[in-house]
Backbone as a ProteinNet text record, in pm:
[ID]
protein_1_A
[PRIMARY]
XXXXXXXXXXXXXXXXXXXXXXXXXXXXXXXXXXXXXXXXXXXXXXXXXXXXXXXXXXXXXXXXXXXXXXXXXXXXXXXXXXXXXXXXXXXXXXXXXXXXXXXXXXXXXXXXXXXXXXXXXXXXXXXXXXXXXXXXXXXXXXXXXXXXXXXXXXXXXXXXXXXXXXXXXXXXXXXXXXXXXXXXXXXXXXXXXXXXXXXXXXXXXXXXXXXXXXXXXXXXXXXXXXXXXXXXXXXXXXXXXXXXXXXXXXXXXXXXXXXXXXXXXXXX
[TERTIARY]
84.5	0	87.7	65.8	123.8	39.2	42.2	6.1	3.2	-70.6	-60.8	-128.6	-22.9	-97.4	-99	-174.2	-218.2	-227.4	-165.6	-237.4	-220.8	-315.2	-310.8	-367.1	-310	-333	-415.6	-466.3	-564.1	-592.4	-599.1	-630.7	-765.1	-820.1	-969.6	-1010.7	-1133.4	-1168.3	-1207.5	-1173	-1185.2	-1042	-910.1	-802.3	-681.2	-606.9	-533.1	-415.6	-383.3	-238.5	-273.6	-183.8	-236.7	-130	-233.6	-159.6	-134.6	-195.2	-240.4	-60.4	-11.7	56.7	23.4	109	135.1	263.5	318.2	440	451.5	452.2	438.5	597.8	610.4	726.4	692.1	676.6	576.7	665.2	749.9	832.4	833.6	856.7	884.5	684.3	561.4	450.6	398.6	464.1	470.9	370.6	261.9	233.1	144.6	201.8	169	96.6	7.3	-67.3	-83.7	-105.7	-126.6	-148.2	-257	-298.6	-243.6	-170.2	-95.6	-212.4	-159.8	-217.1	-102.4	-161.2	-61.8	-107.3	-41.3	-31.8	61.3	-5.1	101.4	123.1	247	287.5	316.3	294.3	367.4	214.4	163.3	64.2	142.6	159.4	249.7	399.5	439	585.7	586.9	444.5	460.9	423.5	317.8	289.2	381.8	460	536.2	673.7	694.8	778.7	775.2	651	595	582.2	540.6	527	634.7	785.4	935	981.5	929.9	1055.1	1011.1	832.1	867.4	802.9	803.2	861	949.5	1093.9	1225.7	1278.7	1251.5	1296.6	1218	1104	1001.4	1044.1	1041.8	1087	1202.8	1345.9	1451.1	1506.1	1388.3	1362.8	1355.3	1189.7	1129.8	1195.3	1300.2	1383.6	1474	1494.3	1640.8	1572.8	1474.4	1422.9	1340	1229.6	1110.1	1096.1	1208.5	1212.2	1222.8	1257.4	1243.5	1191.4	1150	1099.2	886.8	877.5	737.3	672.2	543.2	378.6	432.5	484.4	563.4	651.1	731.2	882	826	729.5	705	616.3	582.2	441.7	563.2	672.2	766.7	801.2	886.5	917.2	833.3	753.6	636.4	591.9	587	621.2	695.9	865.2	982.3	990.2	951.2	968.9	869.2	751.8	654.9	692.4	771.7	836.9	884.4	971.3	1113	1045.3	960.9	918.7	796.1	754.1	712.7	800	897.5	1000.8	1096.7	1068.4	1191.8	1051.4	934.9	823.6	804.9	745.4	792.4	928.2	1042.5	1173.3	1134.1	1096.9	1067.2	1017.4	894.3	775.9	826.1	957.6	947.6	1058.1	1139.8	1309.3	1273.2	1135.7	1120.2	987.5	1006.4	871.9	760.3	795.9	663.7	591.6	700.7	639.8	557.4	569.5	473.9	341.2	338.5	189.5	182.5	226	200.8	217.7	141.2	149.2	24.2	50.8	-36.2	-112.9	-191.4	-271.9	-174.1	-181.7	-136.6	-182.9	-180.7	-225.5	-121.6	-71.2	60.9	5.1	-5.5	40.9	110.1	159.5	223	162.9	165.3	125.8	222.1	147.7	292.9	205.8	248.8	158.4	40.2	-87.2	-207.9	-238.4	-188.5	-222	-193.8	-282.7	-207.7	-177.6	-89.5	-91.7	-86.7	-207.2	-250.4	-268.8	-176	-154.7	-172.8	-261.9	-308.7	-278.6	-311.6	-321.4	-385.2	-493	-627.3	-728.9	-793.8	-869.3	-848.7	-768.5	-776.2	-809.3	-830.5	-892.9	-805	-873.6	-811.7	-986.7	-990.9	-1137.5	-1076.3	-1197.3	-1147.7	-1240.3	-1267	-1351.6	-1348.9	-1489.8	-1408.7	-1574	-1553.2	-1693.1	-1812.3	-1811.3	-1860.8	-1904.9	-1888.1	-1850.8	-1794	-1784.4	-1710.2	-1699.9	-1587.6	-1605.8	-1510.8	-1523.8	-1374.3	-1341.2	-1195.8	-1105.6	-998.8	-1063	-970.3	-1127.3	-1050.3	-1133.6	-1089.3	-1168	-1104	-1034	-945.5	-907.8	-960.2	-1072.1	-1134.7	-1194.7	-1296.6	-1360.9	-1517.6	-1541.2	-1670.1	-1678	-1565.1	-1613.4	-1638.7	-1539	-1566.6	-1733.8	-1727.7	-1892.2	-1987.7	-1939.3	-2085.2	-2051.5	-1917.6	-1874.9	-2008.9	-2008	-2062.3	-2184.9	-2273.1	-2397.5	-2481.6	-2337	-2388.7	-2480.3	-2382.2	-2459.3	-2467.5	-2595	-2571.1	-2512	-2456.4	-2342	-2420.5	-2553.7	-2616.7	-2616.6	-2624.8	-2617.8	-2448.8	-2339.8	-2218.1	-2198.2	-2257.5	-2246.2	-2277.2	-2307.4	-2370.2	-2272.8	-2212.8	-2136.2	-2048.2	-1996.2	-1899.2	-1749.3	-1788.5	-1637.6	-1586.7	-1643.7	-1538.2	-1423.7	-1343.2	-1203.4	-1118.8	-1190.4	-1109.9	-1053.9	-930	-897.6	-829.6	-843.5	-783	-608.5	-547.1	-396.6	-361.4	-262	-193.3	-23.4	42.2	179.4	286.5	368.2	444.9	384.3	208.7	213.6	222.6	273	371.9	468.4	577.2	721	685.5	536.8	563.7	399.4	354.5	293.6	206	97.5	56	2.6	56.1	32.3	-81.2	-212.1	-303	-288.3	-283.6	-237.9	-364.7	-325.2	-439.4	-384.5	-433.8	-382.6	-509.2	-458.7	-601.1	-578.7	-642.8	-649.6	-644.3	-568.1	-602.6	-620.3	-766	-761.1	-783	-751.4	-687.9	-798.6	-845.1	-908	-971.3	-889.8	-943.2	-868.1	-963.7	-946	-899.1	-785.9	-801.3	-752.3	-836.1	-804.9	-794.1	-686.6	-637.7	-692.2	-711	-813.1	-791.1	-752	-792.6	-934.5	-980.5	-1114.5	-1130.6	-1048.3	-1117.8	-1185.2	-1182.5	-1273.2	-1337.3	-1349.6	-1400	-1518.8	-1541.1	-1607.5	-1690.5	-1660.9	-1719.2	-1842.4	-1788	-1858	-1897.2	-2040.2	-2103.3	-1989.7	-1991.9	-1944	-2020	-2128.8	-2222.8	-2154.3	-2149.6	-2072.5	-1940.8	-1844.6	-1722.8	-1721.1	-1849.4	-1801.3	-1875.2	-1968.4	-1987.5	-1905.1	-1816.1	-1752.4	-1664.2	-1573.5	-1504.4	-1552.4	-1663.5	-1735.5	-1763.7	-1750.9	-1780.6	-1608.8	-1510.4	-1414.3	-1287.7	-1278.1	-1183.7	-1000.5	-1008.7	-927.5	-846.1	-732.8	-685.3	-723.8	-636.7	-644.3	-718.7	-830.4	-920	-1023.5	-1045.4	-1124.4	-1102.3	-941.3	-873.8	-919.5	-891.7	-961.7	-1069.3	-1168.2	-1313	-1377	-1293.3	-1292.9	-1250	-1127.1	-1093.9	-1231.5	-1271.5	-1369.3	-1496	-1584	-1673.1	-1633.6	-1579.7	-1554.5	-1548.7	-1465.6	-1490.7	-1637.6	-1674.8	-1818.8	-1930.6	-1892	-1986.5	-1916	-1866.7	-1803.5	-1637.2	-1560.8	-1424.4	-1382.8	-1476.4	-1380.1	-1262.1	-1190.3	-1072.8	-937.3	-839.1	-721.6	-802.5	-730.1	-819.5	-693.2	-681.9	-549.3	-623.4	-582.5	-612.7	-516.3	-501.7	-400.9	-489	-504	-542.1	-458.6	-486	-419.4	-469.5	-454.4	-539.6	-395.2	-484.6	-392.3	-465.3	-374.9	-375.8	-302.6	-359.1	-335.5	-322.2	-275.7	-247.1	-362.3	-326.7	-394.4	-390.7	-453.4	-494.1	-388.1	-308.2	-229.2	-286	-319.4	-363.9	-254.6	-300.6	-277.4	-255.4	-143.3	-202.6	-204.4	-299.6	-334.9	-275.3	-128.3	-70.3	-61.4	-214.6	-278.8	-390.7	-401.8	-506.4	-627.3	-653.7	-801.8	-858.2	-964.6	-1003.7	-1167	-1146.7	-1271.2	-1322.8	-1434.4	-1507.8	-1425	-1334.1	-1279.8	-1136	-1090.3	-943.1	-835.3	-714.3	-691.6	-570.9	-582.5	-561.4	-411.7	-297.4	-170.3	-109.4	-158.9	-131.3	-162.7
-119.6	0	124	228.3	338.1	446	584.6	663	805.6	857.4	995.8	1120.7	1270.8	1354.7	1501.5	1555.4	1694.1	1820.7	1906.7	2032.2	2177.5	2248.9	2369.2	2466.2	2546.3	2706.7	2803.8	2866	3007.7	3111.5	3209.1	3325.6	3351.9	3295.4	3336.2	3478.8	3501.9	3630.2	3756.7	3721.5	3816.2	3859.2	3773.3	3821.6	3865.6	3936.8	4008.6	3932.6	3812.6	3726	3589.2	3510.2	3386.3	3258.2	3257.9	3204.7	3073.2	2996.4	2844.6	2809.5	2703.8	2637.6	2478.9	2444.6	2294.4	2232.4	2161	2065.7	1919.3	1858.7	1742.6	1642.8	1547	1481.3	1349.7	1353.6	1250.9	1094.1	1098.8	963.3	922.7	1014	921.7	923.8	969.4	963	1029.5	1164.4	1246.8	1365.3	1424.3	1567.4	1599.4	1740.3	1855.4	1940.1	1998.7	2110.2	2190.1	2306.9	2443.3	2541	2578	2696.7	2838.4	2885	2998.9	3086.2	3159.8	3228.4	3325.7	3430.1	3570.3	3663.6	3812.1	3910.8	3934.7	4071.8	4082.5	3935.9	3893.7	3791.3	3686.3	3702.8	3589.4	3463.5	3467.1	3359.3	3238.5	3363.8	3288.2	3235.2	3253.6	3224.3	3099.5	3133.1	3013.4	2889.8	2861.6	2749.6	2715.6	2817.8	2739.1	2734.6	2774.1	2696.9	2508.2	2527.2	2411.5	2275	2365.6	2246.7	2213.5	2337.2	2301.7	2178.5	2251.4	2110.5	2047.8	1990.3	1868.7	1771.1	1826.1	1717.3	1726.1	1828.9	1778.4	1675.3	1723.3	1614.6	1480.4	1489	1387.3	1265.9	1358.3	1289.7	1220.4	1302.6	1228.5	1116.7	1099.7	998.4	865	942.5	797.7	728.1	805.1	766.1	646.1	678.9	654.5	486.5	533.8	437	331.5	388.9	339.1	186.6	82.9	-43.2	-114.2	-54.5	-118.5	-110.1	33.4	103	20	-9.6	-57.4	82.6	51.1	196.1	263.8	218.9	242.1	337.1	287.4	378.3	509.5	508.1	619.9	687.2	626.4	737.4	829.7	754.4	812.1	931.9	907.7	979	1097.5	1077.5	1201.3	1301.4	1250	1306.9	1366.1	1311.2	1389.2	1493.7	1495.7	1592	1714.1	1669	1792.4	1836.5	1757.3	1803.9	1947.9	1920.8	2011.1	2091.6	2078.8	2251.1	2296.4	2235.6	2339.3	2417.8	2335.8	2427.3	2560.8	2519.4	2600.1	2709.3	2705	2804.8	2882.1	2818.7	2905	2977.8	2928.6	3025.5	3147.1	3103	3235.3	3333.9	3311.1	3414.1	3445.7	3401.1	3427.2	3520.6	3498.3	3619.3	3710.3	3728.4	3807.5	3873.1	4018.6	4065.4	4061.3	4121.3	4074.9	3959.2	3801.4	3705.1	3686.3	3738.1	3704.7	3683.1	3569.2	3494.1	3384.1	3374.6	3302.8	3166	3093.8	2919.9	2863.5	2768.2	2727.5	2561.3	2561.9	2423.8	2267.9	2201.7	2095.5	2005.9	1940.8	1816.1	1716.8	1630.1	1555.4	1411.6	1377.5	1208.8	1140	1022.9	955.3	805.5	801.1	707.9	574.6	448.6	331.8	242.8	126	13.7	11.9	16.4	-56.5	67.2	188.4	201.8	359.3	413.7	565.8	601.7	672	757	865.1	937.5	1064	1137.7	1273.2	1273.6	1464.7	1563.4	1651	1763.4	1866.3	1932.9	2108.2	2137.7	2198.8	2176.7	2271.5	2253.4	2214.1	2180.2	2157.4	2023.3	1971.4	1809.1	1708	1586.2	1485.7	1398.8	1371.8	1315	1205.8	1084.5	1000	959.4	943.1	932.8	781.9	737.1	554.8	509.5	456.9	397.9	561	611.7	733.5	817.9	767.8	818.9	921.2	996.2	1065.4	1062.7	1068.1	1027.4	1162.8	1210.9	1272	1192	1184.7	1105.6	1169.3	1302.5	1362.6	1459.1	1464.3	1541	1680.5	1795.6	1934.3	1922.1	1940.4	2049.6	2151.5	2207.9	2336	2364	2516.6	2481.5	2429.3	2498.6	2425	2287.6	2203.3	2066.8	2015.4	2031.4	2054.3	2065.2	2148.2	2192.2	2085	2037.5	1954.6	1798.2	1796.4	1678.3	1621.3	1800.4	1836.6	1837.2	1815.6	1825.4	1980.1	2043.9	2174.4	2279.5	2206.3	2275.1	2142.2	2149.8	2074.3	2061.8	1963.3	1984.6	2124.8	2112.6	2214.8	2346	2341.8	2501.2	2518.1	2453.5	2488.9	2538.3	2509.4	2573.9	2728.5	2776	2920.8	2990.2	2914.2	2981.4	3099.7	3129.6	3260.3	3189	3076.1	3007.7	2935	2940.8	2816.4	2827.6	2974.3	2956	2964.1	2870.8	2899.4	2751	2756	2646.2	2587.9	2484.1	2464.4	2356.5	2370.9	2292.3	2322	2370.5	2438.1	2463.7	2419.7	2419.2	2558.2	2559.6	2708.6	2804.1	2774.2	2894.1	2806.8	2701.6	2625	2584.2	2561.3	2467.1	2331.1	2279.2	2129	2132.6	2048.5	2013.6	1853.9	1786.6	1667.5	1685.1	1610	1545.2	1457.8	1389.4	1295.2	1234.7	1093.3	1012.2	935.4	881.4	752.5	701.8	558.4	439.9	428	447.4	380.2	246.4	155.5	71.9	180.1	180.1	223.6	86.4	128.7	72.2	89.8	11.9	124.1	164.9	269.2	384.1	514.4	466	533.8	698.5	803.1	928.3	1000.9	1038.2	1151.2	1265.9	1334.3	1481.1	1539.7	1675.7	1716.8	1857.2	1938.9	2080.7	2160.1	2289.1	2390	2421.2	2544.3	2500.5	2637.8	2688.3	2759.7	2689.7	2572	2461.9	2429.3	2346.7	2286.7	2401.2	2505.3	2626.9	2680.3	2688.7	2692	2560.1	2482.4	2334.3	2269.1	2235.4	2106.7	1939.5	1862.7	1761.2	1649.1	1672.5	1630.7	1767.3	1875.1	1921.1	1869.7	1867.4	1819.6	1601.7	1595.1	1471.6	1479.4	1523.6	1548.3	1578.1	1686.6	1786.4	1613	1570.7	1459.1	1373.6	1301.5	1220.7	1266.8	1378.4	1421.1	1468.7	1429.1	1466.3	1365.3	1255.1	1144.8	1231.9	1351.7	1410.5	1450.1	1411.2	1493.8	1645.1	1703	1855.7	1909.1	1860.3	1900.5	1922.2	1784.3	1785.1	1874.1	1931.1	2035.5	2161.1	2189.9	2306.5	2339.6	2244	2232.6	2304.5	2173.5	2227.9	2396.1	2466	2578.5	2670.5	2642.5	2733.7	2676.8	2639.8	2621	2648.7	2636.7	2750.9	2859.5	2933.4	3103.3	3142.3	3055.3	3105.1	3111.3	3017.3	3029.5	3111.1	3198.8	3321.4	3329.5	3240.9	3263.4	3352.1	3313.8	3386.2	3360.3	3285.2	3275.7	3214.6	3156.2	3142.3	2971.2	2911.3	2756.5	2703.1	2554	2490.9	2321	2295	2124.4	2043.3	1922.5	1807.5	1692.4	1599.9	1512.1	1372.1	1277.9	1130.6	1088.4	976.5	869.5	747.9	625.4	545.3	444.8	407.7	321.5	169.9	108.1	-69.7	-143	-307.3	-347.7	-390	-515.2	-528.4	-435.3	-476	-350.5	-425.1	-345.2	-445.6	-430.3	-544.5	-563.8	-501.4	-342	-299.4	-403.3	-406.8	-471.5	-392.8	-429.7	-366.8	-361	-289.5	-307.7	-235.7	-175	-82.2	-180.2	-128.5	-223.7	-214.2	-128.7	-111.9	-28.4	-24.4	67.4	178.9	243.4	344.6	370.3	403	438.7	411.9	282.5	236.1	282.9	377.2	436.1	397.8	318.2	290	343.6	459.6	543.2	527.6	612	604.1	700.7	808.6	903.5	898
0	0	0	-75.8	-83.7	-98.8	-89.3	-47.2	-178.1	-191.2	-251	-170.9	-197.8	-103.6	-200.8	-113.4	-208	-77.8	-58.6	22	-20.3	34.1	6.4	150.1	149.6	247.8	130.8	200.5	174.3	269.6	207.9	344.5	368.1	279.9	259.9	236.5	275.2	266.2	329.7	443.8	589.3	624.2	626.7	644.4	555.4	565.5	520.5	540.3	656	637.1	637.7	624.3	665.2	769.9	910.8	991.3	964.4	875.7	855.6	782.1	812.7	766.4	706.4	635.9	612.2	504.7	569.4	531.6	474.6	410.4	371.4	369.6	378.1	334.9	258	144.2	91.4	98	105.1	95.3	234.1	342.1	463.6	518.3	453.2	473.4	580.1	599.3	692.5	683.1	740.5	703.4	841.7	769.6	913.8	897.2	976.6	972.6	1062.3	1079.3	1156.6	1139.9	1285.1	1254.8	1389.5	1352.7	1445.2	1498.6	1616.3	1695.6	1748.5	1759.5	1796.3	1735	1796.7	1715.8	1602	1562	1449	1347.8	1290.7	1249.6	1318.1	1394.3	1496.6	1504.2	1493.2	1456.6	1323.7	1212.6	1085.2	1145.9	1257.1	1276.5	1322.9	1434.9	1531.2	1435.6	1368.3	1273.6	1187.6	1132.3	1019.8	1076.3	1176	1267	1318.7	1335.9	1399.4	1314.9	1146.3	1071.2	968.6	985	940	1021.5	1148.5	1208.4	1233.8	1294	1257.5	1166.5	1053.1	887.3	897.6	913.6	881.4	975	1137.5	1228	1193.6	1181.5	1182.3	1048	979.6	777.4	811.3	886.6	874.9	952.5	1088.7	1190.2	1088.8	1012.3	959.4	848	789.2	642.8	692.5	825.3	867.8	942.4	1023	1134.9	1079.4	999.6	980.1	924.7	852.6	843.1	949.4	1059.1	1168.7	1298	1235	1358.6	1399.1	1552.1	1596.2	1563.1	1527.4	1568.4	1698	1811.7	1942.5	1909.7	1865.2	1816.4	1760.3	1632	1552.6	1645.1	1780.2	1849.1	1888.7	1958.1	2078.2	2007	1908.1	1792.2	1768.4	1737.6	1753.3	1880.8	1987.8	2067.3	2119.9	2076.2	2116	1976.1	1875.2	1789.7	1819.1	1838.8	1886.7	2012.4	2108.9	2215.2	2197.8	2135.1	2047.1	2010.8	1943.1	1805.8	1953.9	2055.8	2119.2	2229.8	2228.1	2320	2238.3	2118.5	2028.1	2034.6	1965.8	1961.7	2131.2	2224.1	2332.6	2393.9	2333.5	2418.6	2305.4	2169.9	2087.9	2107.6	2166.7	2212	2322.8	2412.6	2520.6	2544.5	2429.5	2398.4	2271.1	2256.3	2140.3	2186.5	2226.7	2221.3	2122.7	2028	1912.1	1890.4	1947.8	1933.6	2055.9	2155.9	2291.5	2260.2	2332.6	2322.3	2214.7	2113.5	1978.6	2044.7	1978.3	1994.8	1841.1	1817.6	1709.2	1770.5	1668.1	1653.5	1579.6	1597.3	1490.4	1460.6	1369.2	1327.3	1306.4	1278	1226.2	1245.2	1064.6	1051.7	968	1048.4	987.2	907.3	811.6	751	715.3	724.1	758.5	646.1	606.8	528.8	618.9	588.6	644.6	771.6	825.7	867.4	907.3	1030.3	1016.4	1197.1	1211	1299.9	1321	1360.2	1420.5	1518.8	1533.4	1664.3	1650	1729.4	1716.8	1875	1840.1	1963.7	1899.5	1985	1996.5	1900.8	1792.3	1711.8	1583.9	1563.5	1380.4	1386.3	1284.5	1254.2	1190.9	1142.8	1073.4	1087.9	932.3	902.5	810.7	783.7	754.2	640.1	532.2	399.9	419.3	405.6	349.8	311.6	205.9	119.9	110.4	73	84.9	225	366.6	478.1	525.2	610.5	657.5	813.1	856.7	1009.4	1040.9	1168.8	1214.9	1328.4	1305.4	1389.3	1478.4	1526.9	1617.4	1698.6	1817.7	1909.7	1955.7	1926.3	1961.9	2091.8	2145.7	2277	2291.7	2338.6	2318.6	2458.2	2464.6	2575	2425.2	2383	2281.9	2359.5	2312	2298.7	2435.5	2552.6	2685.7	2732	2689.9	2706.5	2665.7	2559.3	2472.4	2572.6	2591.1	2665.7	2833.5	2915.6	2986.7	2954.2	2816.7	2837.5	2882.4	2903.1	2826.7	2761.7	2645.2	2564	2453.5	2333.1	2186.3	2136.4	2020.7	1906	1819.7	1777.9	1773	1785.7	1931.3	1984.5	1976.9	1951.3	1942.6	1809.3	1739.2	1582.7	1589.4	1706	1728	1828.5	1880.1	2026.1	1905.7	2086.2	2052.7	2156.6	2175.1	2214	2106.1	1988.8	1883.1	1904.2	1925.7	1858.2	2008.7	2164.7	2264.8	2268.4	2279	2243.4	2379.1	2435.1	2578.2	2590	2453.3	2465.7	2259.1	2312	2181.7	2218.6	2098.5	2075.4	2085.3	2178.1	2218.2	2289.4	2367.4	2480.1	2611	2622.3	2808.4	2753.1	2818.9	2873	2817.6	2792	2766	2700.5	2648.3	2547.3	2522.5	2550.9	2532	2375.7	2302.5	2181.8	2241.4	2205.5	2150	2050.4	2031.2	1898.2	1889	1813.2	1790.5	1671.7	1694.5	1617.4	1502.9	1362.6	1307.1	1200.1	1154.7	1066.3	928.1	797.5	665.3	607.9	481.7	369.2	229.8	168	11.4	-28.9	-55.8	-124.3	-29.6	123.2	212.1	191.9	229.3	169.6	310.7	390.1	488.6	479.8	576.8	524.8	674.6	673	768.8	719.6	816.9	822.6	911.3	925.2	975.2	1018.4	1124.8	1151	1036.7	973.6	860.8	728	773.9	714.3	772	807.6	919.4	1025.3	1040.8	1101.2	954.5	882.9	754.5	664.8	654.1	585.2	710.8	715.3	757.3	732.3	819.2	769.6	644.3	659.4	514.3	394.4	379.6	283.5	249.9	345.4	306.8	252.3	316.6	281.2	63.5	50.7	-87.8	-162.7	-94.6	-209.8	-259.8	-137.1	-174.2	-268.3	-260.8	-287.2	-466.6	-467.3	-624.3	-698.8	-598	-691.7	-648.8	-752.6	-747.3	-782.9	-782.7	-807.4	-641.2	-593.6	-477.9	-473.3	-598.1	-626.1	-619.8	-716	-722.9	-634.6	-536.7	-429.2	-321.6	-277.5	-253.1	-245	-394.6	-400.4	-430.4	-390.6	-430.1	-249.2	-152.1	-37.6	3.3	-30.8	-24	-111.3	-212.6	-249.3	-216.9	-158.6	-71.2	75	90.8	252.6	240.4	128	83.1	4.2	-27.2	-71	55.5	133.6	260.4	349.8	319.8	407	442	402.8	432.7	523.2	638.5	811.5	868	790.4	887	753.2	791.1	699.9	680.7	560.8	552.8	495.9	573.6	500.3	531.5	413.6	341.7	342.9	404.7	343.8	348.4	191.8	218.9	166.2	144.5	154	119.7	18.9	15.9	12.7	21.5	44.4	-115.7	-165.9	-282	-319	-353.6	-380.3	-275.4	-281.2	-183.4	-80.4	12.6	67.6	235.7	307.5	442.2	543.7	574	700.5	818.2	912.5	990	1170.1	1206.3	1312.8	1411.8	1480.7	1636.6	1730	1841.7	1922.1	2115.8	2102.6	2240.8	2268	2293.3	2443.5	2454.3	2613.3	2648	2608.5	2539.9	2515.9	2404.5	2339	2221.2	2253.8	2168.1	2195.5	2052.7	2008.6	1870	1758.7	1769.4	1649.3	1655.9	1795.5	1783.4	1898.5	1874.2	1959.6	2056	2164.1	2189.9	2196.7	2195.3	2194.6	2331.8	2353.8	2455.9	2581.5
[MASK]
++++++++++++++++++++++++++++++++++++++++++++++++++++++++++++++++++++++++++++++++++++++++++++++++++++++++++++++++++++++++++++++++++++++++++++++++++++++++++++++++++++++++++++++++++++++++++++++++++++++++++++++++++++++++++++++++++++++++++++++++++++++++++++++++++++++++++++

C-alpha cells in the first residue's frame, strides 16, 4: 500500500495574512498542519515553525528508522519531535517581544503500510472518507467541545457559540505540550483529510463529505474544499491536506494498548 498527497493554504476572505501552515514529506509519509495564533505575524511564525521542524525532524527519523521502527517507536518519535518545536516556539515568544503569546494548533500524521498515525493538539482536525462516509477522527481540545462533553450545551447550539475559537492545549504557549495520537487501521481507497477550523467552522461535515465524494481528483477535491468555505463566508485562513492510500492489501494494526474506543486505539 502506498500513499498519494495533495495540500493547500488560503487566506480566505476576511483576512489580510495567513496564519495556517502545512508541510508534507511525501516519501517518509509524513504531514503537518497548523494553525498559528498571535499578534502581528507571529501567529504565521509560530505554525510554520511548527510544521518546518517537525517534517524535517520527523521525515529524517522515519527515512532513517522506519524499516524497523514498531507503531511504538514512531508514536515516541512524535512526541519527542513535537516536544522540540514546542520548546523552540515558546523560548521564541518568550526572547522576542513581538512574538509574545504566539502558539499554534497541529495536526501531524504519519502514515505506515495498512495504517495511520494521528496525533493533534487543539482545534484543527483529521477526518477519515471511506466507502462514501465521513467520520472525524480527532477530538477538539477546546472549551466548545468541553462543554458539549458536559452536556452543556448541543453539538447544535455549538455551531452558534462565541467560544469556537477557545482552544484549551496548543503548541508554544507552556514549557511542555501533550500530543493525543491515535492508532487507526487504513484501507486502500481510504481518503483523509487534515483541516484547519477555517474549514472545518465553515462546511457542515455532510458538505465536506460530498464535495469529496464528487471529486476522485486529490487537487481538485482540494480546491473544491478551499472554495466552498470562501463562498460560505471565508472567516478565517483555511489549510487542506489530504491522503489517500492506494493498492495493496490492508495491514492488519495490532493492538498493544489495552483497550479501544469508537474504532481508535488510543496512543497518549
Amino acid at each position: 500500500m502506498d500513499f498519494e498527497f495533495y495540500s493547500l493554504t488560503d487566506t480566505g476572505r476576511s483576512r489580510t495574512n495567513n496564519e495556517d501552515a502545512v508541510s508534507l514529506d511525501d516519501s517518509a509519509g509524513v504531514c503537518v498542519l497548523a494553525d498559528g495564533m498571535g499578534g502581528y505575524n507571529a501567529g504565521e511564525v509560530a505554525s510554520q515553525m511548527a510544521c518546518d521542524f517537525i517534517r524535517e525532524e520527523l521525515g529524517r527519523w522515519m527515512a532513517e528508522a522506519a524499516p524497523h521502527a514498531t507503531d511504538g517507536d514512531v508514536k515516541r518519535a512524535m512526541d519527542i519531535c513535537v516536544d522540540n518545536a514546542n520548546r523552540a516556539i515558546f523560548q521564541a515568544a518568550n526572547s522576542n517581544p513581538q512574538y509574545a503569546g504566539m502558539g499554534t494548533t497541529l495536526v501531524v500524521a504519519v502514515f505506515r503500510p495498512g495504517r495511520l498515525l494521528l496525533g493533534h493538539v487543539g482545534d484543527s482536525r483529521g477526518y477519515r472518507f471511506r466507502n462514501g462516509r465521513l467520520a472525524q477522527i480527532t477530538r477538539d481540545h477546546s472549551l466548545l467541545q468541553e462543554q458539549i462533553d458536559a452536556g452543556i450545551i448541543t453539538p447544535e447550539q455549538a455551531a452558534f457559540s462565541a467560544n469556537k475559537n477557545l482552544v484549551t492545549r496548543a503548541v508554544g504557549v507552556e514549557d511542555s505540550v501533550l500530543l493525543e495520537t491515535h492508532l487507526h487501521d487504513v484501507q486502500p481507497g481510504d481518503v483523509y483529510l487534515l483541516c484547519s477550523d477555517g474549514l472545518s467552522d465553515m462546511l457542515a461535515d455532510a458538505q465536506i463529505a460530498l464535495i469529496l465524494a464528487d471529486h476522485d481528483d486529490l487537487e481538485a477535491a482540494g480546491q473544491a474544499l478551499v472554495s466552498a468555505a470562501n463562498e460560505a463566508g471565508g472567516k478565517d485562513n483555511i489549510a487542506v491536506v489530504l491522503a489517500r492510500s492506494r493498492g495493496g492489501p490492508a495491514a492488519s494494526s495490532r493492538s498493544w494498548w489495552p483497550f479501544k474506543r469508537s474504532g481508535l486505539t488510543p496512543m497518549s
